[in-house]
FIFI-815712 format. One record per residue: x, y, z of N, C-alpha, C in turn; chain. Coordinates in nm, 2 decimals, decimal comma. Layout:
+--------+--------+--------+--------+--------+--------+--------+--------+--------+-----+
!    nc1 !    nc2 !    nc3 !   cac1 !   cac2 !   cac3 !    cc1 !    cc2 !    cc3 ! mol !
+--------+--------+--------+--------+--------+--------+--------+--------+--------+-----+
!      X !      Y !      Z !      X !      Y !      Z !      X !      Y !      Z !   A !
...
+--------+--------+--------+--------+--------+--------+--------+--------+--------+-----+
END
This chain:
+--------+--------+--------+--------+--------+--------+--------+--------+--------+-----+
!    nc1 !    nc2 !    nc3 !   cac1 !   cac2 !   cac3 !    cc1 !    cc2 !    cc3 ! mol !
+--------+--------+--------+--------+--------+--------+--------+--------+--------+-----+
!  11,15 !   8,76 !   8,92 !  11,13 !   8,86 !   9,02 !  11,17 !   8,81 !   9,16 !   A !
!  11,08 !   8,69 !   9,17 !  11,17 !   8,64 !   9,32 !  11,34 !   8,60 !   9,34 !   A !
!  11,34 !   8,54 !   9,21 !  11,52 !   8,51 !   9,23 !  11,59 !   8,63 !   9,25 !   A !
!  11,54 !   8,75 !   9,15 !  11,63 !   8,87 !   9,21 !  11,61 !   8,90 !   9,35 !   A !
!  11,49 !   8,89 !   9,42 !  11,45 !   8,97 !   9,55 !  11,55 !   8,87 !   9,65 !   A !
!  11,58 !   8,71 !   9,57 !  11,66 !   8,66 !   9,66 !  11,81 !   8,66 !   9,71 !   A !
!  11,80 !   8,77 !   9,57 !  12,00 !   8,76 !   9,53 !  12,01 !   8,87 !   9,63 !   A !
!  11,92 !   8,98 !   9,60 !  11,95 !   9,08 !   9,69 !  11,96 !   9,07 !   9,85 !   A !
!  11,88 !   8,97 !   9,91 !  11,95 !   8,96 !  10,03 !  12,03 !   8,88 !  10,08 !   A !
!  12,13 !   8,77 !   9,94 !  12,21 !   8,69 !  10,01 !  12,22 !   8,60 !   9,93 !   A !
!  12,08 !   8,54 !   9,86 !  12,10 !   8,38 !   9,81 !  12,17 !   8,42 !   9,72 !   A !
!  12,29 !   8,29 !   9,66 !  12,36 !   8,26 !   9,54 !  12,33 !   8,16 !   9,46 !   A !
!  12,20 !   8,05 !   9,48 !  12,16 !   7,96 !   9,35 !  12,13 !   7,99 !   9,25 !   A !
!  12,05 !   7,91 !   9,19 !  12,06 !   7,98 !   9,06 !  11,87 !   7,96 !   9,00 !   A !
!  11,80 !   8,08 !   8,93 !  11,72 !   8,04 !   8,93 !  11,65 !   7,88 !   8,92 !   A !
!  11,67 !   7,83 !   8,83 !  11,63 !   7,67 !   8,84 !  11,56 !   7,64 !   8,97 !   A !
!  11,73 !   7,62 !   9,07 !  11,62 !   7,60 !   9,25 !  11,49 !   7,64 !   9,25 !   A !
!  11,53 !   7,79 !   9,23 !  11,42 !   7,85 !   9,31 !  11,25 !   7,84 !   9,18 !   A !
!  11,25 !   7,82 !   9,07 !  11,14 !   7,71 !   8,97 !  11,12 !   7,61 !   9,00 !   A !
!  11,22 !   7,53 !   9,06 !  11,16 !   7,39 !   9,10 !  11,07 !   7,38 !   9,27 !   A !
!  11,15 !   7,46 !   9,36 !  11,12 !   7,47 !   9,49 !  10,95 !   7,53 !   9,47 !   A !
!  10,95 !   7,67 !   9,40 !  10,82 !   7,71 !   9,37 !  10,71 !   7,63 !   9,28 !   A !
!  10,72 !   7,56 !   9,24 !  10,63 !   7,44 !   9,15 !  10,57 !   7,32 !   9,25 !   A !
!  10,73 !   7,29 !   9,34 !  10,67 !   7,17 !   9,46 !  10,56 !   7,27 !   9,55 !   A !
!  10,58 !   7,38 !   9,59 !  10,48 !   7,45 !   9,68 !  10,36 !   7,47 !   9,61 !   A !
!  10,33 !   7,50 !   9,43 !  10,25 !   7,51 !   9,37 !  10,17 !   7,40 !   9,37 !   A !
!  10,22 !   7,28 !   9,31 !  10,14 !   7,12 !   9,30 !  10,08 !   7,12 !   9,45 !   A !
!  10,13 !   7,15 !   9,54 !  10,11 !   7,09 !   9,68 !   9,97 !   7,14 !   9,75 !   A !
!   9,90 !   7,23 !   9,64 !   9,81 !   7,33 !   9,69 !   9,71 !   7,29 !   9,58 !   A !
!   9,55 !   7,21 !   9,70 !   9,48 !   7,17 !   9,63 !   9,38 !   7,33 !   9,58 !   A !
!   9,31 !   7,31 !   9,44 !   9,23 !   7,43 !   9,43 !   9,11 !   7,42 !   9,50 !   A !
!   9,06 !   7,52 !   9,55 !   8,89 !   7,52 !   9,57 !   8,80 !   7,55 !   9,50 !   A !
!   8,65 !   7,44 !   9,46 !   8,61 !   7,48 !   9,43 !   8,52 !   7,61 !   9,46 !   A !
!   8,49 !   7,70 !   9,39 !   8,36 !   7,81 !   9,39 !   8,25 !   7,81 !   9,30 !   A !
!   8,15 !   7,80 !   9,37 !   8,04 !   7,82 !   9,29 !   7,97 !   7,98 !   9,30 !   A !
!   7,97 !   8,03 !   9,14 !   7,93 !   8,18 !   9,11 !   7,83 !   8,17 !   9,19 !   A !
!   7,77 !   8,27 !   9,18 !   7,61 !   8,37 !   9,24 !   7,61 !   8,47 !   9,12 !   A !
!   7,50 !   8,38 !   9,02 !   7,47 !   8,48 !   8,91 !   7,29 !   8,48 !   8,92 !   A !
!   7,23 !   8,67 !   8,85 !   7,13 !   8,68 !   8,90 !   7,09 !   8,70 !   8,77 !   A !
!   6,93 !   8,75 !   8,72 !   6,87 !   8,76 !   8,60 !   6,94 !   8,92 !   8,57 !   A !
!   6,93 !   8,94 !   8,46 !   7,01 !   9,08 !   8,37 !   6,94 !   9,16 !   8,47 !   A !
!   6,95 !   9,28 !   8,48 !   6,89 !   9,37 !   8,58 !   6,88 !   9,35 !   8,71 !   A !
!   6,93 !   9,27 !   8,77 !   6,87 !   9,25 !   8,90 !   6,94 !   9,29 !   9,02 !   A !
!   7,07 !   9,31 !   8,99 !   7,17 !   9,36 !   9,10 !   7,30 !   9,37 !   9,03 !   A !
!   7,38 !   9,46 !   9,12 !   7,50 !   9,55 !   9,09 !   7,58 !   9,52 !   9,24 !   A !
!   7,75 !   9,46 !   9,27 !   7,80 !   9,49 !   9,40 !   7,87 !   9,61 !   9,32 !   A !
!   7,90 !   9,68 !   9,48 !   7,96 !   9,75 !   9,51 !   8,06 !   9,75 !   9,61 !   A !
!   8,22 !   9,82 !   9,57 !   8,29 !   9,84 !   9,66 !   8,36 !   9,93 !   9,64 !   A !
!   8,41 !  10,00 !   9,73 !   8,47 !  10,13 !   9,70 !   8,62 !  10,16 !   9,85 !   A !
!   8,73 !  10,12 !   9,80 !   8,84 !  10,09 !   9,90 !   8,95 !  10,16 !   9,87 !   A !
!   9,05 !  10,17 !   9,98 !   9,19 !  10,23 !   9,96 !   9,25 !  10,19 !   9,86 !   A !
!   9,32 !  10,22 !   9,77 !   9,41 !  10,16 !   9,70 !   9,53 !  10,19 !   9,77 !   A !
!   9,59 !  10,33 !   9,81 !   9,71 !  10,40 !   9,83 !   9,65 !  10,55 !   9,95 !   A !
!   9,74 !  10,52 !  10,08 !   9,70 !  10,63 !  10,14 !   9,77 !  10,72 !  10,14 !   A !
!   9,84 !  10,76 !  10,29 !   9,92 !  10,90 !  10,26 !   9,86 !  11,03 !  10,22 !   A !
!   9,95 !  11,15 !  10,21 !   9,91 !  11,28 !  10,12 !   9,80 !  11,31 !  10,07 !   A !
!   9,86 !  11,19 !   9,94 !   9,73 !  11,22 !   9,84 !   9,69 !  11,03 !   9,79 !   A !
!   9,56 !  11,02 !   9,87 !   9,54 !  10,89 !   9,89 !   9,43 !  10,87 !   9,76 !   A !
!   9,41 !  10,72 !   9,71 !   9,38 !  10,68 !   9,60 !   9,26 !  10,57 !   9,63 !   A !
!   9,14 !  10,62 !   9,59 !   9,04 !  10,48 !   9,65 !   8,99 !  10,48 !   9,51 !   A !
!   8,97 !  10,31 !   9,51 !   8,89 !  10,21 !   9,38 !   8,72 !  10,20 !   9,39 !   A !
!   8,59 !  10,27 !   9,29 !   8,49 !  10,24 !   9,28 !   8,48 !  10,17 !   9,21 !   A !
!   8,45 !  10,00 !   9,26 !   8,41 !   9,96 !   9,15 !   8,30 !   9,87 !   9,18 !   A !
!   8,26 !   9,84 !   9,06 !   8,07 !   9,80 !   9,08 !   8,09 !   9,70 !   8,94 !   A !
!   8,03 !   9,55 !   9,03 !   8,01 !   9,41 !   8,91 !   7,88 !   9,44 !   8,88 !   A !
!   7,80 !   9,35 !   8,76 !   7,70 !   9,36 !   8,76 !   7,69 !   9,19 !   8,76 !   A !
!   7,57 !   9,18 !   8,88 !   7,58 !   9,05 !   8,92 !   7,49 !   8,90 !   8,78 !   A !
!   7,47 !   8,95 !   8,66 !   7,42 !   8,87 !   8,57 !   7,50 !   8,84 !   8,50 !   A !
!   7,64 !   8,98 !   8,46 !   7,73 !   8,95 !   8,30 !   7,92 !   8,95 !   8,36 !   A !
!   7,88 !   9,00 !   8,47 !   8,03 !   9,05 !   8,57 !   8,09 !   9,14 !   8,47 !   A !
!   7,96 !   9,24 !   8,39 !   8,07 !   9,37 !   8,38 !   8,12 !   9,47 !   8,43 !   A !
!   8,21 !   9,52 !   8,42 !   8,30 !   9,60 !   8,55 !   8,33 !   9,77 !   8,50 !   A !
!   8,29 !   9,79 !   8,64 !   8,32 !   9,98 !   8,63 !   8,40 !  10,02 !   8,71 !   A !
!   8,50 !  10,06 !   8,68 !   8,58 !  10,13 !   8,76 !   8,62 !  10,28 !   8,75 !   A !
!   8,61 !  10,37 !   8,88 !   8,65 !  10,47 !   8,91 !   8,75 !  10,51 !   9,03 !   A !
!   8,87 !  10,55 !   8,94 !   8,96 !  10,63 !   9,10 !   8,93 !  10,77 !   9,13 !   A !
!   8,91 !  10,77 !   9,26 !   8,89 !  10,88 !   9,37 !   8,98 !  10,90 !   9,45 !   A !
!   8,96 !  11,05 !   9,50 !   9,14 !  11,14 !   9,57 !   9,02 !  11,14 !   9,67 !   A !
!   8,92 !  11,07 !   9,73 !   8,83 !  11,11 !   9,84 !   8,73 !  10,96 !   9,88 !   A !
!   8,66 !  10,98 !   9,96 !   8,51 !  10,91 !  10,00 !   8,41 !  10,94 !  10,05 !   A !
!   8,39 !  11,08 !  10,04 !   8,29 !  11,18 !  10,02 !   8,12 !  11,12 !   9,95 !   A !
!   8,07 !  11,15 !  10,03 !   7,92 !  11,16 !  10,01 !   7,92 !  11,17 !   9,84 !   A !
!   7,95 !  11,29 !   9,82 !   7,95 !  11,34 !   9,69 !   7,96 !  11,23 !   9,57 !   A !
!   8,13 !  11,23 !   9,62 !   8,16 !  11,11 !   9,53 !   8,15 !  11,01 !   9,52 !   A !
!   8,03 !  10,94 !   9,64 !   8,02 !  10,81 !   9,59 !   7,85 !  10,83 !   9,53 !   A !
!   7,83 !  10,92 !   9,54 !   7,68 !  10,98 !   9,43 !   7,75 !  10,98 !   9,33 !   A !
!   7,84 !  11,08 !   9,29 !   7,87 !  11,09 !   9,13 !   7,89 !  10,96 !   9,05 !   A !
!   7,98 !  10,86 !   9,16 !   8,04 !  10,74 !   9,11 !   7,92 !  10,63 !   9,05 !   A !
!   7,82 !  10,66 !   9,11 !   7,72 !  10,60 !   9,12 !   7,64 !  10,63 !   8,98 !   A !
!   7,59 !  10,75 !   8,97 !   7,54 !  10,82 !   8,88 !   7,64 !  10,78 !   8,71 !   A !
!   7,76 !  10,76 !   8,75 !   7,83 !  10,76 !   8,62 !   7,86 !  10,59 !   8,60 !   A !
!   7,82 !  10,54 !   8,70 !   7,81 !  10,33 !   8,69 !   7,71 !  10,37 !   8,61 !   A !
!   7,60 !  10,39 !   8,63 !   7,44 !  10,36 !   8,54 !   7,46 !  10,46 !   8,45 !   A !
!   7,52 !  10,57 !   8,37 !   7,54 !  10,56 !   8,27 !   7,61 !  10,51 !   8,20 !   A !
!   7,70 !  10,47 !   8,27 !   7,81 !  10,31 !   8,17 !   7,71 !  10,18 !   8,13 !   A !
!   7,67 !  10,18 !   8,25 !   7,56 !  10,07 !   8,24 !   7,46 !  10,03 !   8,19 !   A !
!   7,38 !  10,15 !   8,12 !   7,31 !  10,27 !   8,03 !   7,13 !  10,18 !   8,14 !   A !
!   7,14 !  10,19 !   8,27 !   7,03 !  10,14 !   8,34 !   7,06 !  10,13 !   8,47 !   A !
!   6,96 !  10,12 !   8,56 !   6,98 !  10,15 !   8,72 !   6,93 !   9,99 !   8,77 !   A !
!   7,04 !   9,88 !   8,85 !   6,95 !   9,79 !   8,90 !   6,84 !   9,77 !   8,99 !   A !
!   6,80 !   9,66 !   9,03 !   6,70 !   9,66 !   9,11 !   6,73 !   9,67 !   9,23 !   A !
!   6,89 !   9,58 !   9,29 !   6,95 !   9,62 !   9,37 !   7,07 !   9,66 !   9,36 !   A !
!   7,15 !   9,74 !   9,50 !   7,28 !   9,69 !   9,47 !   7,32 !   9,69 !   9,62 !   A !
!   7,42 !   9,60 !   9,64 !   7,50 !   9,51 !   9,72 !   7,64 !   9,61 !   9,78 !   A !
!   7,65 !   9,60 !   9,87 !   7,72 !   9,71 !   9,92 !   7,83 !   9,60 !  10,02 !   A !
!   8,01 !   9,65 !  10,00 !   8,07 !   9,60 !  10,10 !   8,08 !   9,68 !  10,27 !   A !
!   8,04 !   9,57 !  10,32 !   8,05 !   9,67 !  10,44 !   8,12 !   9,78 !  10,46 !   A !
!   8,23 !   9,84 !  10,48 !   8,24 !   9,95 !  10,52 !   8,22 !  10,03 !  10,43 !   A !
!   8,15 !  10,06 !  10,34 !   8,05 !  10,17 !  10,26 !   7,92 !  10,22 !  10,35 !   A !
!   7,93 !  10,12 !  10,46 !   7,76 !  10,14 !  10,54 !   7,83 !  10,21 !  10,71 !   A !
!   7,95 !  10,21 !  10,67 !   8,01 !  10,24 !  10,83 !   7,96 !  10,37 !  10,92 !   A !
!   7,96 !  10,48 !  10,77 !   7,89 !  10,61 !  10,86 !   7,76 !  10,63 !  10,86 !   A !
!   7,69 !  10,60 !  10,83 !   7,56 !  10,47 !  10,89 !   7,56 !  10,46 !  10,98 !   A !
!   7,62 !  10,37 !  11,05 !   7,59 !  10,24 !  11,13 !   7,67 !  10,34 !  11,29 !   A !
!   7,72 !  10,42 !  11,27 !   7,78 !  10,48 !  11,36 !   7,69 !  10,55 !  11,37 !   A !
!   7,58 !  10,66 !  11,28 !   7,45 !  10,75 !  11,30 !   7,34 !  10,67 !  11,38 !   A !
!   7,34 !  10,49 !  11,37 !   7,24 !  10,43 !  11,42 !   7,30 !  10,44 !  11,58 !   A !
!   7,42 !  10,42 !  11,61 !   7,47 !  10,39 !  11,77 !   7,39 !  10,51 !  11,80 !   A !
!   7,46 !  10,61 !  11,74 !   7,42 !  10,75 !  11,79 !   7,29 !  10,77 !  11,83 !   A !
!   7,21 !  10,72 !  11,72 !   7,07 !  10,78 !  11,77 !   6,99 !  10,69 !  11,85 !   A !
!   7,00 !  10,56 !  11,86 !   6,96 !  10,46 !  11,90 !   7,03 !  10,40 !  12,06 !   A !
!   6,98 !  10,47 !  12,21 !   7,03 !  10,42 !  12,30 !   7,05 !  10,28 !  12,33 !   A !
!   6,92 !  10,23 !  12,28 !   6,88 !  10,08 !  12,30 !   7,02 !  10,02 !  12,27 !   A !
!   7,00 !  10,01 !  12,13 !   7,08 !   9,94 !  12,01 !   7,22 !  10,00 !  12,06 !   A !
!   7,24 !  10,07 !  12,06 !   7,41 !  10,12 !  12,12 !   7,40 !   9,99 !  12,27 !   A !
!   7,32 !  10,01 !  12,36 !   7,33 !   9,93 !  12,45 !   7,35 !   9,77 !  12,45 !   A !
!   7,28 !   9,71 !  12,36 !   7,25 !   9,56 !  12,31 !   7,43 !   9,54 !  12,23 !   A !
!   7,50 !   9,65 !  12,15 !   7,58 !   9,65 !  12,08 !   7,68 !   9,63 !  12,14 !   A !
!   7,74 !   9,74 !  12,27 !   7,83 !   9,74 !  12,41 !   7,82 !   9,62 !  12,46 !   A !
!   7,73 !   9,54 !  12,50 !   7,72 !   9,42 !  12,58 !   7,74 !   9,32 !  12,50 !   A !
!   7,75 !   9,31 !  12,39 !   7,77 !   9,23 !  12,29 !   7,93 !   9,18 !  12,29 !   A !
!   7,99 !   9,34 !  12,26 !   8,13 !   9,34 !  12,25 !   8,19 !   9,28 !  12,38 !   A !
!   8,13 !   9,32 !  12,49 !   8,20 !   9,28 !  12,63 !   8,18 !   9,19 !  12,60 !   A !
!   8,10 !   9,09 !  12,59 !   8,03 !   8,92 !  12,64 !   8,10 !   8,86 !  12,52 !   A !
!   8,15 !   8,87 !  12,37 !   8,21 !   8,82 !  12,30 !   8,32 !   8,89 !  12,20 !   A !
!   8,44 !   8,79 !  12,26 !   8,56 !   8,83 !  12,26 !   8,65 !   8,88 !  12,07 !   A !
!   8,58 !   8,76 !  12,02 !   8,58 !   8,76 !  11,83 !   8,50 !   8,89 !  11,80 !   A !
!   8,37 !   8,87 !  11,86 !   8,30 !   8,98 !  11,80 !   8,33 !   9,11 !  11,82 !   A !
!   8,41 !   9,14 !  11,95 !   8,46 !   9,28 !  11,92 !   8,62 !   9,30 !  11,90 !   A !
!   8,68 !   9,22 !  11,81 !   8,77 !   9,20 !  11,78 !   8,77 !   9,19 !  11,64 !   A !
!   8,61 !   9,21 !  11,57 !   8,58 !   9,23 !  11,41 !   8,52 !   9,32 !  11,42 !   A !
!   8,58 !   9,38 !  11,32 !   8,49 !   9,52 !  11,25 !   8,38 !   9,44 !  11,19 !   A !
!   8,42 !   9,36 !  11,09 !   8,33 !   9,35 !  10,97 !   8,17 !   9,22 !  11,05 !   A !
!   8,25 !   9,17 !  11,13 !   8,08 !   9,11 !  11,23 !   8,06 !   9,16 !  11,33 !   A !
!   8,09 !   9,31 !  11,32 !   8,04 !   9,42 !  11,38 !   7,93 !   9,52 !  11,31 !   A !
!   7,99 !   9,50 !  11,21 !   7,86 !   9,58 !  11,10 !   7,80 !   9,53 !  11,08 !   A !
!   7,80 !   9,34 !  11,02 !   7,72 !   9,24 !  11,00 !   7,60 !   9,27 !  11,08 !   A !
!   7,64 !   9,28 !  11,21 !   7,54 !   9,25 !  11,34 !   7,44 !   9,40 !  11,35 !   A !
!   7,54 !   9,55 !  11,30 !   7,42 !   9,65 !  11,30 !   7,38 !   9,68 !  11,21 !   A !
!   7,40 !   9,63 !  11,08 !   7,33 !   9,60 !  10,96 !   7,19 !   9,49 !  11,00 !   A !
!   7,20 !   9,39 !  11,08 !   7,09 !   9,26 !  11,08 !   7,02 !   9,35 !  11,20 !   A !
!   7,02 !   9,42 !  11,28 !   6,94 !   9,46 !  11,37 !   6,92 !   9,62 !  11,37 !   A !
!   6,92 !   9,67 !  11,21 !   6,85 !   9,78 !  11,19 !   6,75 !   9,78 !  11,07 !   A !
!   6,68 !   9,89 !  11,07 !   6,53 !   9,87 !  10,96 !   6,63 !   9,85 !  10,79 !   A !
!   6,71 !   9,86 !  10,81 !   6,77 !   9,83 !  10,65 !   6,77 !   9,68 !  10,60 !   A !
!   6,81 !   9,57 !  10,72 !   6,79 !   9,48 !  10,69 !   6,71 !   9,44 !  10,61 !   A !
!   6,69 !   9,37 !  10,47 !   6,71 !   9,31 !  10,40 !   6,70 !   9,11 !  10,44 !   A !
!   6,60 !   9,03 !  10,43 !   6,56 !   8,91 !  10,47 !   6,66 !   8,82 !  10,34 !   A !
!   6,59 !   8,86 !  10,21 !   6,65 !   8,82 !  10,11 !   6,84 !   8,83 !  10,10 !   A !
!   6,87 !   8,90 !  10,15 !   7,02 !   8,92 !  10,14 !   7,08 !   8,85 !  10,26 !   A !
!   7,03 !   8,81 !  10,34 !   7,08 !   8,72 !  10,40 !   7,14 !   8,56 !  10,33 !   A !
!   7,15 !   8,55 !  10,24 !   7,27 !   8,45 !  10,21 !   7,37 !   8,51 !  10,14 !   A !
!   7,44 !   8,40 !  10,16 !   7,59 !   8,41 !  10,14 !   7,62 !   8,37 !   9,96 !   A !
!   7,63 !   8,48 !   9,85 !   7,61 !   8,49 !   9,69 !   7,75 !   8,39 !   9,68 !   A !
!   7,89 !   8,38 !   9,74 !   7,98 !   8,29 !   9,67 !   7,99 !   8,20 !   9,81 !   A !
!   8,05 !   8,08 !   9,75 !   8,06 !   8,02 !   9,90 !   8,17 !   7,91 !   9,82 !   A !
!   8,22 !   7,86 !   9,95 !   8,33 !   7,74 !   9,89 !   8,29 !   7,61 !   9,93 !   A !
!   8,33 !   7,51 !   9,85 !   8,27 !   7,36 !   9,88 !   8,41 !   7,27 !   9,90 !   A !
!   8,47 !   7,24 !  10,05 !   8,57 !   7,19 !  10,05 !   8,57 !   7,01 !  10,06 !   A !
+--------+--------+--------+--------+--------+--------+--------+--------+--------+-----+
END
């Protein structure tokens, strides 16, 4: 696949090069380790639910691990509608044939949330604004931008405060 993508714009070698060239870049790349985050049978489910394909008629992926067996549910959706992330939900736990204790949410699943909190919450919209001015990364991230009104609203969660995969370099 790459040799053709190469021919097409010019190169004339012959695959070989381009196997050996890609092998020295392969070897040259140490792995990292990961250590899982596994929980007792029941205890938690992540969730994420993301674009796959926009445009027209746009295509988003529900899927949900279960954090004991990493069995996997997947559902595509033409939306991300309230609705459908209830149905999607309702049709995980009957795949799953049980509801966990928790479940684990990727940030932007909490986005129109967290926008209802600016809104109703002068304070917190205030503390949030000053935040952004005073640091330059942080309002330059969405996602430690939700971090931050996720950790300083009543949904917080003490226990969920670590980090379930992490890398050991």
């Amino acid at each position: 696949m790459i040799h053709r993508e190469l021919r097409d714009i010019g190169y004339q070698g012959g695959i070989t090069l381009v196997r050996d060239y890609l092998r020295q870049l392969r070897d040259c790349v140490e792995p990292v380790e990961v250590i899982r985050f596994e929980t007792e049978p029941g205890k938690q489910m992540q969730v994420d639910w993301g674009k796959m394909r926009g445009g027209k008629d746009p295509i988003h992926a529900f899927v949900c691990v279960l954090g004991f067996c990493r069995a996997l549910f997947v559902v595509l959706t033409d939306n991300m509608r309230y609705e459908t992330l209830e149905a999607c939900h309702r049709a995980a736990f009957d795949y799953f044939q049980g509801v966990p204790e928790q479940v684990w949410y990727a940030p932007y699943v909490w986005e129109d949330k967290a926008q209802m909190l600016l809104l109703n919450d002068p304070v917190l919209k205030s503390k949030f604004d000053t935040k952004r001015q005073v640091d330059k990364a942080f309002s330059n991230n969405a996602f430690l931008q939700l971090k931050w009104l996720h950790q300083h609203s009543e949904h917080q969660e003490t226990e969920f405060q670590q980090y379930p995969v992490y890398r050991l370099n």
